[in-house]
LUMPA-367015 format. One record per residue (C-alpha): residue number from 1; x, y, z; residue in one letter. Coordinates in steps of 0.1 Angstrom, whole numbers, plus 5000, padded with zeros to 4 digits. Each point is the difference from the previous one (the first is absolute). Example, Ala and Ser with C-alpha at 12.3 -4.5 7.8 and 13.67 -1.06 7.14 Angstrom:
<marmars>
marmar resi 1; xx 5123; yy 4955; zz 5078; resn a
marmar resi 2; xx 5014; yy 5034; zz 4993; resn s
</marmars>
This chain:
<marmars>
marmar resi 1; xx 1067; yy 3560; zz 8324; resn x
marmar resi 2; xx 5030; yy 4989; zz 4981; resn x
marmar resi 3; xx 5023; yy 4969; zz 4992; resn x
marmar resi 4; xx 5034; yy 4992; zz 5014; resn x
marmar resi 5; xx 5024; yy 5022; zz 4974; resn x
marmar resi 6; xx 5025; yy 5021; zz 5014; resn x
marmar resi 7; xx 4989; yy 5031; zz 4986; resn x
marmar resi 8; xx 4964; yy 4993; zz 5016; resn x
marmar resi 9; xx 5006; yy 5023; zz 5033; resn x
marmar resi 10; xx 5012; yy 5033; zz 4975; resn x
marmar resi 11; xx 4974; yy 4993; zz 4982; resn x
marmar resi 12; xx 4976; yy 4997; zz 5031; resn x
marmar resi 13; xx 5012; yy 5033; zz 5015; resn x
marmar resi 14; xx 4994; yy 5012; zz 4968; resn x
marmar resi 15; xx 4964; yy 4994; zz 5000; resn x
marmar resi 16; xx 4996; yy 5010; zz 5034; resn x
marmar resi 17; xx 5014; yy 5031; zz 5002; resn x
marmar resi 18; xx 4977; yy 5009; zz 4967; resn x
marmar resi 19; xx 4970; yy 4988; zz 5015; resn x
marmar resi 20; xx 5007; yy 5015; zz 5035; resn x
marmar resi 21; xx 5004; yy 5034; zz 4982; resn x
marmar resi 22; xx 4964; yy 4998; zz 4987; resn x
marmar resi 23; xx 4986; yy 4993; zz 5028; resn x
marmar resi 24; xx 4995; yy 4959; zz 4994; resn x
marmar resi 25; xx 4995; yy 4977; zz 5031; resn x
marmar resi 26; xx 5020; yy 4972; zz 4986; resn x
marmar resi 27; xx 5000; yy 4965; zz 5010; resn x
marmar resi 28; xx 5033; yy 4978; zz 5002; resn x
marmar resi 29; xx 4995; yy 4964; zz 4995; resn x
marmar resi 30; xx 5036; yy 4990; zz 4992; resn x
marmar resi 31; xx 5015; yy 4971; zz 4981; resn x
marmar resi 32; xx 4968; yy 4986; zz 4985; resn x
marmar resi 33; xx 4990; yy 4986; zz 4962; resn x
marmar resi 34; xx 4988; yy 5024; zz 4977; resn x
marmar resi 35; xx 4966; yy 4984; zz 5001; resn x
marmar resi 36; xx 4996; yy 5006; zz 5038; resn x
marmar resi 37; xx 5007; yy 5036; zz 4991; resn x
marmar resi 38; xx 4967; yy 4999; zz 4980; resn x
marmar resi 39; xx 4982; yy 4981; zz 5026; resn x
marmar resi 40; xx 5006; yy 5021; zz 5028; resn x
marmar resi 41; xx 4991; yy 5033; zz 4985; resn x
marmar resi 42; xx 4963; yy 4983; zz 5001; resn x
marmar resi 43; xx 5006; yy 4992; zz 5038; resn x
marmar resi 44; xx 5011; yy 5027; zz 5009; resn x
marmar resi 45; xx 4974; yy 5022; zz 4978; resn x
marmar resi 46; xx 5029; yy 5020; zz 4985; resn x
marmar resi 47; xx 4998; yy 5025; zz 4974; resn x
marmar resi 48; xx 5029; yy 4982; zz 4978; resn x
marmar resi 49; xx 5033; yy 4977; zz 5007; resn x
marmar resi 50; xx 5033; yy 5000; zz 4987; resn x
marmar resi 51; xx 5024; yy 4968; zz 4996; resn x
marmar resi 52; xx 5039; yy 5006; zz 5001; resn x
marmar resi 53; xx 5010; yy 4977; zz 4974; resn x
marmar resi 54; xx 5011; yy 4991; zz 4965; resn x
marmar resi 55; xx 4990; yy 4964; zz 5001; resn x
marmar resi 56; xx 5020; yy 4971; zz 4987; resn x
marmar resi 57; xx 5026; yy 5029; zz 4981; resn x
marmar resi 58; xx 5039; yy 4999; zz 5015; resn x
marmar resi 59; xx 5011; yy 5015; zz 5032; resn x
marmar resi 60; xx 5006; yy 5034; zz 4985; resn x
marmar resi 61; xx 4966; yy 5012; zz 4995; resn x
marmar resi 62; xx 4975; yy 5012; zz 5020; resn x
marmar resi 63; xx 4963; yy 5017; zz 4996; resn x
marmar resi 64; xx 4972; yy 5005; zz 5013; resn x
marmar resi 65; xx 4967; yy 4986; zz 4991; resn x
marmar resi 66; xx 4966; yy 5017; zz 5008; resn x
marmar resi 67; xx 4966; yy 4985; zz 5008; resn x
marmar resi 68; xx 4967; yy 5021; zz 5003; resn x
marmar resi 69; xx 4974; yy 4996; zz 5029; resn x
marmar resi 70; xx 4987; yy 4965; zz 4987; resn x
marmar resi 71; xx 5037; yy 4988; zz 5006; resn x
marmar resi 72; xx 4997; yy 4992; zz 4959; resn x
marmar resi 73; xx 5032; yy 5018; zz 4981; resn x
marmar resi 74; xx 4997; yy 5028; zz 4983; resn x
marmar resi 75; xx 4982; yy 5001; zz 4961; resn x
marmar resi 76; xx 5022; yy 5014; zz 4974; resn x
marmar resi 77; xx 4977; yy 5033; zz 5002; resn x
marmar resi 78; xx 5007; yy 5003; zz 5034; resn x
marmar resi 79; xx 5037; yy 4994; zz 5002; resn x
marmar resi 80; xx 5005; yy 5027; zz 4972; resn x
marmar resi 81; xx 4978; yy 5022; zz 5022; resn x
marmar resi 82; xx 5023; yy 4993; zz 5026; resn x
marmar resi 83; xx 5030; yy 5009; zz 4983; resn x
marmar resi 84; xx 4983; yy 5034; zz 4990; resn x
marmar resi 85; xx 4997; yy 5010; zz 5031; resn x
marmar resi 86; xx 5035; yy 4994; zz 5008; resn x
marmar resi 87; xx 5014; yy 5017; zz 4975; resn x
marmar resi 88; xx 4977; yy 5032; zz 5006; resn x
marmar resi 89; xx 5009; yy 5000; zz 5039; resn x
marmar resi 90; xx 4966; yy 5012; zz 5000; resn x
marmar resi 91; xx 4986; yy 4981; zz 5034; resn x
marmar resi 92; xx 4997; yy 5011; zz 5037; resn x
marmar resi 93; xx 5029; yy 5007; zz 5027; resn x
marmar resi 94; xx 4987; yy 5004; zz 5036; resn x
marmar resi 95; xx 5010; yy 5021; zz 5023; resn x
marmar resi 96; xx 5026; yy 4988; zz 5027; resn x
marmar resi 97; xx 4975; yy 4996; zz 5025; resn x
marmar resi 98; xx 4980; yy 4976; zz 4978; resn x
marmar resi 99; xx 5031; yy 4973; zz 4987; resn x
marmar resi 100; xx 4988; yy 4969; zz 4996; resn x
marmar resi 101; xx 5003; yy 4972; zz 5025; resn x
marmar resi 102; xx 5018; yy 4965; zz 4992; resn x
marmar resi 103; xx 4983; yy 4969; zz 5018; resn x
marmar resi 104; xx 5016; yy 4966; zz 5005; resn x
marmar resi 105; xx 4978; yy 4972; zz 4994; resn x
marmar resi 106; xx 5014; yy 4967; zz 5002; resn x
marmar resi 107; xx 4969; yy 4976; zz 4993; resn x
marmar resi 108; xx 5002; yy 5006; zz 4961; resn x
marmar resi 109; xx 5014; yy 4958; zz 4997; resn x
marmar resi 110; xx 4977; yy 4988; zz 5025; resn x
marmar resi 111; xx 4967; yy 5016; zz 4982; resn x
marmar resi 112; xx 5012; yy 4992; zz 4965; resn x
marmar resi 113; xx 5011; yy 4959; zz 5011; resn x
marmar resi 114; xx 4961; yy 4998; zz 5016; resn x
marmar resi 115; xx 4986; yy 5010; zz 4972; resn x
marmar resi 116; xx 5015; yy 4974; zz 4981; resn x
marmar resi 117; xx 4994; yy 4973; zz 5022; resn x
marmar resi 118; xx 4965; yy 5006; zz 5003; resn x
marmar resi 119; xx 4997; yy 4992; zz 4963; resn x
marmar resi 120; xx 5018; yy 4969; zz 5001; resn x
marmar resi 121; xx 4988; yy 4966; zz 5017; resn x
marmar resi 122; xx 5032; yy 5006; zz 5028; resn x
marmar resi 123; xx 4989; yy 4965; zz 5019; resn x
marmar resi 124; xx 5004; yy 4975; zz 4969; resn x
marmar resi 125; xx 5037; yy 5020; zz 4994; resn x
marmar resi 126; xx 5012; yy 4996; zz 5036; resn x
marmar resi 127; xx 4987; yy 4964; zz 4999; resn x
marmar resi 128; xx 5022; yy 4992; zz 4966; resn x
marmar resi 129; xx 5032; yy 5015; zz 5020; resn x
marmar resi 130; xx 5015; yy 5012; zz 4969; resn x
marmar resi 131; xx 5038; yy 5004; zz 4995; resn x
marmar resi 132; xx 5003; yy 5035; zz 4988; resn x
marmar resi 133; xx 5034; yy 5014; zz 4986; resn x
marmar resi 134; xx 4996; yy 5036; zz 4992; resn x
marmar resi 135; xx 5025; yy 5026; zz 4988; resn x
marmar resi 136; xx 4996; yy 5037; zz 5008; resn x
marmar resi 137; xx 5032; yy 5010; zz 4984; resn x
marmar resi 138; xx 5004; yy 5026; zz 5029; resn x
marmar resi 139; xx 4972; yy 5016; zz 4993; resn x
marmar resi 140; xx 4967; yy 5006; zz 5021; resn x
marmar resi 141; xx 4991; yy 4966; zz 4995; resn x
marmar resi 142; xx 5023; yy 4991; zz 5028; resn x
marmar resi 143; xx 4972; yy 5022; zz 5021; resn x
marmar resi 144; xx 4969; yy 4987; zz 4993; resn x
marmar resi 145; xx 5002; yy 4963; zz 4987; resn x
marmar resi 146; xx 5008; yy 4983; zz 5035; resn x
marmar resi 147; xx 4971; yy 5014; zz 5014; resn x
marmar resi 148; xx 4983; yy 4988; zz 4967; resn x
marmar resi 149; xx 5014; yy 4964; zz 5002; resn x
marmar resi 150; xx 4992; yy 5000; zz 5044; resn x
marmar resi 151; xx 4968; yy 5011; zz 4994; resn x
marmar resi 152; xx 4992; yy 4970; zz 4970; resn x
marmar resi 153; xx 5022; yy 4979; zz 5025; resn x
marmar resi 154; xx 5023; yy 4986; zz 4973; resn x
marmar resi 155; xx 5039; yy 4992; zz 5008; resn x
marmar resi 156; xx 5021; yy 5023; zz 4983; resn x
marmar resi 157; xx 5032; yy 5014; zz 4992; resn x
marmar resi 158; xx 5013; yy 5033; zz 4987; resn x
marmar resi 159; xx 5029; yy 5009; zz 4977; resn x
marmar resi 160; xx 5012; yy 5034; zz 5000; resn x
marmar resi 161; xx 4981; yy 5021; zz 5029; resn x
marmar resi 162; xx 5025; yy 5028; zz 5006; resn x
marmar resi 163; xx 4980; yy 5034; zz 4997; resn x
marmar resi 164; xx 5028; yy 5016; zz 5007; resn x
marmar resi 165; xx 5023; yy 4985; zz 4974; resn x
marmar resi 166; xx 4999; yy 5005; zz 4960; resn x
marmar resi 167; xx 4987; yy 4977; zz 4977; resn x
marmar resi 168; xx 5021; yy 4970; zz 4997; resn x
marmar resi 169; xx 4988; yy 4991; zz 4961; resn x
marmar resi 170; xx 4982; yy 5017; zz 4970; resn x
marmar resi 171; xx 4972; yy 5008; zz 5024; resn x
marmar resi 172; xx 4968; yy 4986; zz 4971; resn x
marmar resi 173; xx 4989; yy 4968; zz 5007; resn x
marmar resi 174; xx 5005; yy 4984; zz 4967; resn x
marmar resi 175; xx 5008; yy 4967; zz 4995; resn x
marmar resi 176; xx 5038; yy 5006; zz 4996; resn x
marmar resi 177; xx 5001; yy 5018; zz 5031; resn x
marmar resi 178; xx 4984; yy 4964; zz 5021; resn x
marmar resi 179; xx 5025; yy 4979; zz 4992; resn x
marmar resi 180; xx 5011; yy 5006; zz 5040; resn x
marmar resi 181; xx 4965; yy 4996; zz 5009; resn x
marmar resi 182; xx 4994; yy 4968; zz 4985; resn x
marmar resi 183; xx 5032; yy 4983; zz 5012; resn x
marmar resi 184; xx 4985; yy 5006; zz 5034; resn x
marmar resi 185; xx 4970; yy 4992; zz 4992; resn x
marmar resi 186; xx 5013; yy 4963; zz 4994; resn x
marmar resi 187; xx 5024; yy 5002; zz 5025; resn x
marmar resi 188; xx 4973; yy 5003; zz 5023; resn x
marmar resi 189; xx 4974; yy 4978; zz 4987; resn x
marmar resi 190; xx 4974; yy 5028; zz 5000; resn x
marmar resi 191; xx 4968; yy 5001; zz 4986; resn x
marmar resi 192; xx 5003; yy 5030; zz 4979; resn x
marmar resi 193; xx 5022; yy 5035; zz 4997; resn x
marmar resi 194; xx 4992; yy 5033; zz 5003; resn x
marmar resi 195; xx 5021; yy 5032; zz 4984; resn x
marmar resi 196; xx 4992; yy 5033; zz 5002; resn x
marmar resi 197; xx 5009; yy 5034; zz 4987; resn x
marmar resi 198; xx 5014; yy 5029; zz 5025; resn x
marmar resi 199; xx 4965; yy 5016; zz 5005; resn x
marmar resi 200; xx 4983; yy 4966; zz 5004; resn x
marmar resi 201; xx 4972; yy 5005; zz 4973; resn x
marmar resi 202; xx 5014; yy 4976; zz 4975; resn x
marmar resi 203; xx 5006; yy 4962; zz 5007; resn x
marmar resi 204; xx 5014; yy 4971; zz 4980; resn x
marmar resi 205; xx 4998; yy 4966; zz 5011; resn x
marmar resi 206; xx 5024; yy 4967; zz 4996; resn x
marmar resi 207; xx 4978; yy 4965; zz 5005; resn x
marmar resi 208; xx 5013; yy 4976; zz 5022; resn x
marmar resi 209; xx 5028; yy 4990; zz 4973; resn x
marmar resi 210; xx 5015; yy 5035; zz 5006; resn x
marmar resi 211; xx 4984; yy 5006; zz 4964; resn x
marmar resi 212; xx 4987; yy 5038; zz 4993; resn x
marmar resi 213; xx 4965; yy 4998; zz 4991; resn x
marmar resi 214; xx 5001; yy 5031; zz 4980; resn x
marmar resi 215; xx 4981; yy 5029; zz 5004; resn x
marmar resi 216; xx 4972; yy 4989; zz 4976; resn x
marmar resi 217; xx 4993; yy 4966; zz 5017; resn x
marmar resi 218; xx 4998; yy 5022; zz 5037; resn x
marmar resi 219; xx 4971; yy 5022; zz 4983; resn x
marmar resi 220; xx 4984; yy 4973; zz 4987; resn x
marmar resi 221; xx 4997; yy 4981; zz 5032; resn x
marmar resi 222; xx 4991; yy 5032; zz 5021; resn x
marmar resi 223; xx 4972; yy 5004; zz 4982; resn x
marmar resi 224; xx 4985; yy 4968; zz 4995; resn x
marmar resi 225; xx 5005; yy 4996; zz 5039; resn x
marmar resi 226; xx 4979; yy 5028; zz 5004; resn x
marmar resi 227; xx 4973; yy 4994; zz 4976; resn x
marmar resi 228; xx 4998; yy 4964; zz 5016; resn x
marmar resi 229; xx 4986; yy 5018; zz 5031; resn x
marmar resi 230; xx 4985; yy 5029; zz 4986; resn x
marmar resi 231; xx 4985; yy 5009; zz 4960; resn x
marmar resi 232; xx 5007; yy 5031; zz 4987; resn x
marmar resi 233; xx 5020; yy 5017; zz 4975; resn x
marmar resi 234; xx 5034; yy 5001; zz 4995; resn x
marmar resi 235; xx 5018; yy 5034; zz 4992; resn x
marmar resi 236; xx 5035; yy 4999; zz 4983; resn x
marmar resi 237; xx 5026; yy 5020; zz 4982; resn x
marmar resi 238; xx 5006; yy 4994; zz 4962; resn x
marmar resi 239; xx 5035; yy 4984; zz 5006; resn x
marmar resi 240; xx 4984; yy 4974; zz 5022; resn x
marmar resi 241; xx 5000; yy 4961; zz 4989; resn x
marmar resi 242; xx 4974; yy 4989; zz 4976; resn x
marmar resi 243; xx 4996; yy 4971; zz 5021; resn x
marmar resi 244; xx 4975; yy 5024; zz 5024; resn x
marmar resi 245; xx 4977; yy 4999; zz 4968; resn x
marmar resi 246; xx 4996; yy 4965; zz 5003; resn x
marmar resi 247; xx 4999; yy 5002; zz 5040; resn x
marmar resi 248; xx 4970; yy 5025; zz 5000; resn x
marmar resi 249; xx 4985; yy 4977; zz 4970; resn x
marmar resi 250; xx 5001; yy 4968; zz 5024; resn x
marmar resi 251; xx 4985; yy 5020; zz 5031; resn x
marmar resi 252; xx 4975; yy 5016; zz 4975; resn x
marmar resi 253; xx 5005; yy 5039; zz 5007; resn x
marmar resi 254; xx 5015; yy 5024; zz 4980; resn x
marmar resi 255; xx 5034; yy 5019; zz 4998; resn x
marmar resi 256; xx 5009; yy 5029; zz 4996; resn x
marmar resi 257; xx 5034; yy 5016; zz 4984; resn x
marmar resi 258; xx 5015; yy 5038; zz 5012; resn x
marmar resi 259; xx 5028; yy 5016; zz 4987; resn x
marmar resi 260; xx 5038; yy 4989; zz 5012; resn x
marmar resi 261; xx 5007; yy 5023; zz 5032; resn x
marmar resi 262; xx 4988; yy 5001; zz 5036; resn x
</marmars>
């Protein structure tokens, strides 16, 4: 799967025509987030996934990023293994008769937007009606947040939703890259703002002032909305709030610090 950059279809063929050549059966899911790569590589009982992206960097850069068959990202171990292997050229080509196949599946949104709605309460949402303003910054966000927002039946509007078009800002959703966001936000009287990153696996939000909340305030909140429905420990990397210590102290479970990195 990959996100909306231009470069994305090289960079696809790319990765097809190497995969084809050892014999992979490779499966297509499109414009997606890079967490919906993860996810269906465990549907689909894959070996591995890649996602063609390089996040919330500028337009010019491109990458892929590889998952293994739990749809988890690579360890640091493994992605040096990886790049061993590449740089040997020591792995499999198949004959011509045995080139892999590529297969289309189009249902990689649907699957990933059920799965979240099935962990939400989706009635008391549609009931509030919220007034969502959400901006995808021409990235795959334009994909899968309507289908998001119908499903959680909240009114909603969407800035930026050309996936065919470049990046129309500094594509990381800090707070000086909202200001646009937040003027709508008020314009429209919404209840809250939504801004995310190219790939779709990294949201800011503005409160219904059109005020960023900041990164550390969204964590915070995440987590004790989960541990209001569910104890258990919280995992996070060592750059992450210290506000999450006194989160998982109020809840009464532990946490849990890993090293800065996916």
């Amino acid at each position: 799967g990959s996100d909306t950059r231009l470069s994305r279809h090289m960079m696809r063929h790319l990765a097809f025509a190497a995969l084809e050549s050892c014999g992979c059966q490779v499966y297509h899911i499109g414009l997606v987030p890079t967490p919906t790569v993860g996810l269906m590589v465990r549907e689909l009982g894959a070996s591995g996934g890649i996602a063609i992206t390089a996040s919330h960097n500028p337009a010019e850069w491109n990458a892929y990023k590889f998952f293994d068959e739990q749809g988890s990202f690579l360890s640091k171990e493994q992605n040096l293994r990886l790049l061993e292997i590449a740089q040997s050229g020591d792995f499999r080509r198949v004959n011509y008769r045995k080139l892999g196949r590529i297969e289309q599946v189009e249902t990689a949104i649907e699957r990933h937007v059920n799965r979240v709605v099935s962990q939400v309460n989706r009635d008391a949402i549609a009931t509030r009606r919220f007034k969502v303003v959400a901006d995808c910054v021409n990235g795959v966000g334009a994909v899968i947040l309507p289908v998001l927002f119908e499903a959680l039946g909240c009114e909603y509007e969407l800035m930026y939703t050309n996936v065919d078009a470049e990046f129309p800002r500094n594509p990381e959703p800090l707070p000086e890259n909202l200001t646009e966001l937040g003027e709508r936000v008020r314009a429209r009287g919404a209840d809250i703002g939504f801004a995310v990153d190219p790939d779709a696996d990294r949201l800011a939000i503005v409160d219904e002032q059109g005020r960023p909340l900041g990164e550390e305030r969204t964590v915070t909140l995440a987590a004790a909305a989960v541990l209001e429905r569910r104890k258990g420990p919280l995992v996070v990397n060592l750059s992450t709030t210290r506000a999450m210590d006194d989160v998982a102290a109020a809840a009464g479970v532990p946490l849990y610090r890993t090293p800065i990195g996916e």
